[in-house]
N, C-alpha and C positions, 0 to 999 in steps of 0.2 A: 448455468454451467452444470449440466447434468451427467456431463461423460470424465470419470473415474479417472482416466489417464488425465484428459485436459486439465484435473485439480490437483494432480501429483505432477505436474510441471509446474503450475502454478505455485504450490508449494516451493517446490525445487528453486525456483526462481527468487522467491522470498528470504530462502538462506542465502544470510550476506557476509557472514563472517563475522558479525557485530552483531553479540549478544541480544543490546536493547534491539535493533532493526529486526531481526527474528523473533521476537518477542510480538512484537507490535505488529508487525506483516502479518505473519501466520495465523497469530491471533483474529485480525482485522477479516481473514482469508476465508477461516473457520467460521467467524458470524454476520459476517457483513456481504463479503462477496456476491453472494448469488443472489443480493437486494438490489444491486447497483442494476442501473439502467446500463445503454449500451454503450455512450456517451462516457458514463461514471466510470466503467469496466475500462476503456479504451484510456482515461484519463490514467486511472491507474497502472495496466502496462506502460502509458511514460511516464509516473515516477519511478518504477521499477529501473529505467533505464537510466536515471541521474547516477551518478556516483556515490558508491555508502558517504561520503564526509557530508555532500552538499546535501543525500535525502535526509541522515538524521539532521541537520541543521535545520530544516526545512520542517519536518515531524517536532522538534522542539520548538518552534515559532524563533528559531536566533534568524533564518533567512525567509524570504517569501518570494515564491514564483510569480513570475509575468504574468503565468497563464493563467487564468479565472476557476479554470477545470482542475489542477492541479491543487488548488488552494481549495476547492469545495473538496477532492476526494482528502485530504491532507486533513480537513476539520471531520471529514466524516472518520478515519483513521483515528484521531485523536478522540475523537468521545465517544468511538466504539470501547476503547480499552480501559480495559479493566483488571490493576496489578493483582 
């Protein structure tokens, strides 16, 4: 993701209203993003699309997605961050 606009949407998108979710997004966006595969990337625009309750449920391991992709970009989120 080398184009300036696509990472300020990107960001954009990350604000959720929810303190911790903005934290852990943006953070994740800032160090992690542009390591993911294409795969990894795509996974992550559909957590972006869950609902703030159900993604942080899901980012604090209370729920756990069907999808396999979800649950890899969801561990790579989680041991990107750092409070």
């Amino acid at each position: 993701m080398g184009d300036d606009a696509d990472k300020q949407r990107l960001y954009w998108r990350c604000r959720r209203g929810m303190l911790e979710l903005d934290e852990l997004l943006q953070d994740f966006v800032a160090r992690e993003y542009a390591r993911l595969d294409v795969r990894e990337q795509q996974a992550f625009h559909a957590l972006l699309c869950l609902p703030d309750q159900e993604l942080l449920a899901c980012l604090l391991q209370q729920q756990t997605p069907t999808d396999g992709e979800l649950v890899h970009v969801i561990t790579r989120i989680r041991q990107s961050y750092q409070p």
